[in-house]
C-alpha positions as CSV (number, residue, x, y, z in Angstrom):
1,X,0.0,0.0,0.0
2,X,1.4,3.2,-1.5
3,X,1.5,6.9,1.5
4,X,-1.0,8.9,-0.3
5,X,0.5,11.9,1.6
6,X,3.8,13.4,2.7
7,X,5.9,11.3,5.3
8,X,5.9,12.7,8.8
9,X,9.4,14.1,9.6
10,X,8.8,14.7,13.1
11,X,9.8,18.5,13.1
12,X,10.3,18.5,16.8
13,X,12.6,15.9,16.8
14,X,16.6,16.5,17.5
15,X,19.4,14.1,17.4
16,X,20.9,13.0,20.6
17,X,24.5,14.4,21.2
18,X,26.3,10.3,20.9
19,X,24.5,10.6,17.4
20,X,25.7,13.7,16.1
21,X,29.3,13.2,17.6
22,X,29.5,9.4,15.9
23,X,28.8,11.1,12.5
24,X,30.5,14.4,12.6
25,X,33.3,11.3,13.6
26,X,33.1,9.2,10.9
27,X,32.6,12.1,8.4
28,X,35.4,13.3,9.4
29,X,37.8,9.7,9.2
30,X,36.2,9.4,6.0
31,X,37.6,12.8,4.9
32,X,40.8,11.9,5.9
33,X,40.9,8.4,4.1
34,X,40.4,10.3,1.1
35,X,43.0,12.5,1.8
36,X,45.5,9.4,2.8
37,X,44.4,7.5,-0.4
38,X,45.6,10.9,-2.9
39,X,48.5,10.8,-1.3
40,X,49.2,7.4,-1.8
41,X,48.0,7.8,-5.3
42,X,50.7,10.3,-5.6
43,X,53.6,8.3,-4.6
44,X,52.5,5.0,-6.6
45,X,52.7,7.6,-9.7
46,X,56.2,9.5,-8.2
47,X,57.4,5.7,-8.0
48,X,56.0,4.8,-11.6
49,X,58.5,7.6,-12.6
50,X,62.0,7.5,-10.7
51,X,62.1,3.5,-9.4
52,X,64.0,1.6,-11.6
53,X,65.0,-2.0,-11.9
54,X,68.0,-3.8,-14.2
55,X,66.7,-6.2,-16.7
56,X,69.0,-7.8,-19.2
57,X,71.9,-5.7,-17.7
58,X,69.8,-2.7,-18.6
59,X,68.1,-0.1,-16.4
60,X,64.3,0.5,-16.9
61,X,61.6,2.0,-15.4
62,X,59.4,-0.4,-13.2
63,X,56.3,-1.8,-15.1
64,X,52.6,-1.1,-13.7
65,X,52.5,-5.2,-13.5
66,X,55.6,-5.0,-10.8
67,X,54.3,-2.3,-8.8
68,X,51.2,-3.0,-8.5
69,X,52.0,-6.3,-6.9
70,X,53.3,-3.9,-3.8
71,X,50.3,-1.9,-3.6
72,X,46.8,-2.8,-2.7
73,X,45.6,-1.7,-6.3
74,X,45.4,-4.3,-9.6
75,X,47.6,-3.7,-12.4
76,X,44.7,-1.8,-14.1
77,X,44.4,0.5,-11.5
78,X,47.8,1.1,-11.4
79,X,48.0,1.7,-15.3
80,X,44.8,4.8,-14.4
81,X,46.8,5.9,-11.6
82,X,49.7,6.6,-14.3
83,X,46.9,8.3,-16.4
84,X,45.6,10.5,-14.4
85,X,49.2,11.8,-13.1
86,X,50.6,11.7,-16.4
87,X,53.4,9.5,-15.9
88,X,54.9,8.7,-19.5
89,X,54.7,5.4,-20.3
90,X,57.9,3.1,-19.2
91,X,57.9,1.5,-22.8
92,X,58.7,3.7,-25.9
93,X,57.0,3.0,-29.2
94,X,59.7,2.1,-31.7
95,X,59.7,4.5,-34.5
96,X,59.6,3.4,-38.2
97,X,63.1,4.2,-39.1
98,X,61.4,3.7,-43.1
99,X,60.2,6.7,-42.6
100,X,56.5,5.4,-43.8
């Protein structure tokens, strides 16, 4: 059965104190895992850029695969990450030396 009118809000009614304080709380941890998972963010794409690793007696910038195997992010997540910071990618496209 469908309200055929507007819900009663209960004008008079105020939170109690233990209410307002547990979510003025968690709004508050929830701004600050936000700000904790930027910065995190950040360093995964600081690290995409200056970590290297020798392969073949050659050094190279870490691959997104590597990485994210450290951080609690897949592989796909880490490749975004490296989007949205603009990290240039660790493999270069071979140019056509043909000139074609």
């Amino acid at each position: 059965m469908s309200r055929t009118g507007p819900r009663d809000t209960y004008a008079d009614y105020e939170p109690s104190e233990r209410l307002k304080d547990a979510i003025a709380a968690w709004e508050a941890a929830v701004k600050e895992e936000e700000r904790l998972r930027h910065a995190a963010r950040a360093a995964v794409a600081d690290e995409l850029r200056n970590a290297r690793v020798v392969r073949n007696g050659e050094e190279r910038p870490i691959s997104h695969g590597a990485l994210a195997a450290h951080v609690p992010w897949t592989e796909a997540t880490v490749t975004g990450i490296a989007k949205e910071y603009k990290v240039p990618p660790s493999r270069q496209r071979k140019t056509d030396s043909s000139g074609s």
